[in-house]
C-alpha positions in Angstrom: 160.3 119.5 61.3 163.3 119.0 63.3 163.9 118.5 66.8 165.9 122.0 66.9 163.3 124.0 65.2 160.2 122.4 67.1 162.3 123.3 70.4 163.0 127.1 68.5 159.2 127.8 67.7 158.3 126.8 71.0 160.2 129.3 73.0 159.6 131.8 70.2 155.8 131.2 71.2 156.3 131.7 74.6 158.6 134.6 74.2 156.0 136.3 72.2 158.2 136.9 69.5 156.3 135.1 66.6 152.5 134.8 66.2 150.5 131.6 66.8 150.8 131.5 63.1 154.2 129.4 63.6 152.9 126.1 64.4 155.2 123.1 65.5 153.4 120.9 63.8 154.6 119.3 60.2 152.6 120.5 57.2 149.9 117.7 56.1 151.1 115.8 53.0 149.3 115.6 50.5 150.3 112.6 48.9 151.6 109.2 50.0 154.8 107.8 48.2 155.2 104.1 48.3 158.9 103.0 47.0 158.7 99.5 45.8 161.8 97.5 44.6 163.1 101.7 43.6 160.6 102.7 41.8 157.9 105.5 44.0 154.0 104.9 43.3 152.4 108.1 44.7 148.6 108.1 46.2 146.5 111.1 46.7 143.3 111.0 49.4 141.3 110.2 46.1 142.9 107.4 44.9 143.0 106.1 48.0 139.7 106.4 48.6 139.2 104.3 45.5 140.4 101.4 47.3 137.7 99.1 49.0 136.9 100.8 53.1 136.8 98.8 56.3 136.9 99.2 59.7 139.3 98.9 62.8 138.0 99.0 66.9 141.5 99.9 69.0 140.1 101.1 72.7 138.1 103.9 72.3 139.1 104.5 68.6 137.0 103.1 65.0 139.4 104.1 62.5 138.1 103.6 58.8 140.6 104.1 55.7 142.0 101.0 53.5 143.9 98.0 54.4 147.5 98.6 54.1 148.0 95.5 52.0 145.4 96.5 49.1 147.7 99.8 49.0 151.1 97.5 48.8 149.3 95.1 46.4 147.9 98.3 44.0 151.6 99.6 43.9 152.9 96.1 42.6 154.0 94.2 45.4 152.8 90.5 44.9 150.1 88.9 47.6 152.2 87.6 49.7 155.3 88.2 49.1 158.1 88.5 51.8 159.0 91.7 52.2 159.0 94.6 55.3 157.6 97.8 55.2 159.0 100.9 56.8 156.4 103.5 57.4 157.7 106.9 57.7 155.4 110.0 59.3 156.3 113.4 58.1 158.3 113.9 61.4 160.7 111.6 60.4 159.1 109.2 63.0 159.8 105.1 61.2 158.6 101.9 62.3 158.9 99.1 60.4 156.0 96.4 59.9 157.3 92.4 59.1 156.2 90.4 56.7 154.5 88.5 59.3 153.0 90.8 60.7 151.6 92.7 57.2 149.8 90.0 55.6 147.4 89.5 58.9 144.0 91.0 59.2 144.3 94.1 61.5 146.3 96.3 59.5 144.7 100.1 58.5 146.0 102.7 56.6 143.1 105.1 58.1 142.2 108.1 57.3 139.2 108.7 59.9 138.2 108.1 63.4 134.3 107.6 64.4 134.3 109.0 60.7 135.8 112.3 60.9 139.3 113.1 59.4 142.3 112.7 61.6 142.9 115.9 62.0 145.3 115.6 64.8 147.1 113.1 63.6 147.6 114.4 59.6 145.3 112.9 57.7 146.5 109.3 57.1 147.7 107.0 60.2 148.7 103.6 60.2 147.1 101.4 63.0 147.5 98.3 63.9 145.7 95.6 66.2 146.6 94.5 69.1 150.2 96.1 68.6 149.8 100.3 69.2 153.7 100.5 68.8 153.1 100.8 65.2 151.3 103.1 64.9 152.5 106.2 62.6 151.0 110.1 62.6 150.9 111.7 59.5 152.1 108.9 57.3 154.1 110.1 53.9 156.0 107.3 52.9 156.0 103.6 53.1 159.2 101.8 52.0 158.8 98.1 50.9 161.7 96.2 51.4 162.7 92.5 50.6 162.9 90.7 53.9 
């Protein structure tokens, strides 16, 4: 959702002009696209939860979902290989994870916290240790790039 119409439905809400039914919040995907070297893999919540579980402590927070390297690594990149990933949330919101960076332990493509669904935060989130700047809501896209 755009800037424009979040800032619309919101004073449309307080105007009392729409019901609470319009809702500034982006629609849950319900798939993940990964676009790999041009060519889009896409994951459902069921694949993805086909893909071996771990854990993740960040303050108060114990995500669980799947290492975001077994998802690169299913879609066809090679282990290891040099490449950056863009991660894009369905508000358009990007960060982009180095090489570096992605091959280290630490990196979570979750789906719950304390084991309920991340509601909130759509239902997949990248997280990160030690680096909460790259974290991204309502993940729908990761873009691997050669780096």
């Amino acid at each position: 959702m755009t800037i424009v119409t979040r800032i619309l439905c919101t004073v449309l809400l307080a105007c009392g002009l729409v019901s609470t039914a319009c809702t500034c919040e982006s629609p849950a995907p319900e798939r993940l696209e990964v676009l790999v070297g041009g060519t889009a893999v896409s994951w459902t919540a069921a694949q993805l939860g086909d893909l071996p579980r771990e854990t993740l402590s960040i303050g108060s927070h114990e995500f669980g979902g799947v290492a975001l390297v077994s998802v690169l690594k299913a879609s066809g990149v090679a282990d290891g290989q040099a490449v950056a990933v863009v991660l894009e949330g369905s508000d358009g919101y990007r960060q982009t994870i180095s090489n570096e960076r992605l091959w280290q332990p630490g990196v979570l493509l979750a789906d719950t916290d304390h084991g309920k669904p991340l509601d909130a935060d759509g239902p997949l989130r990248v997280v990160v240790e030690n680096s909460p700047g790259l974290s991204v809501r309502n993940l729908v896209r990761l873009s691997v790039q050669p780096e």
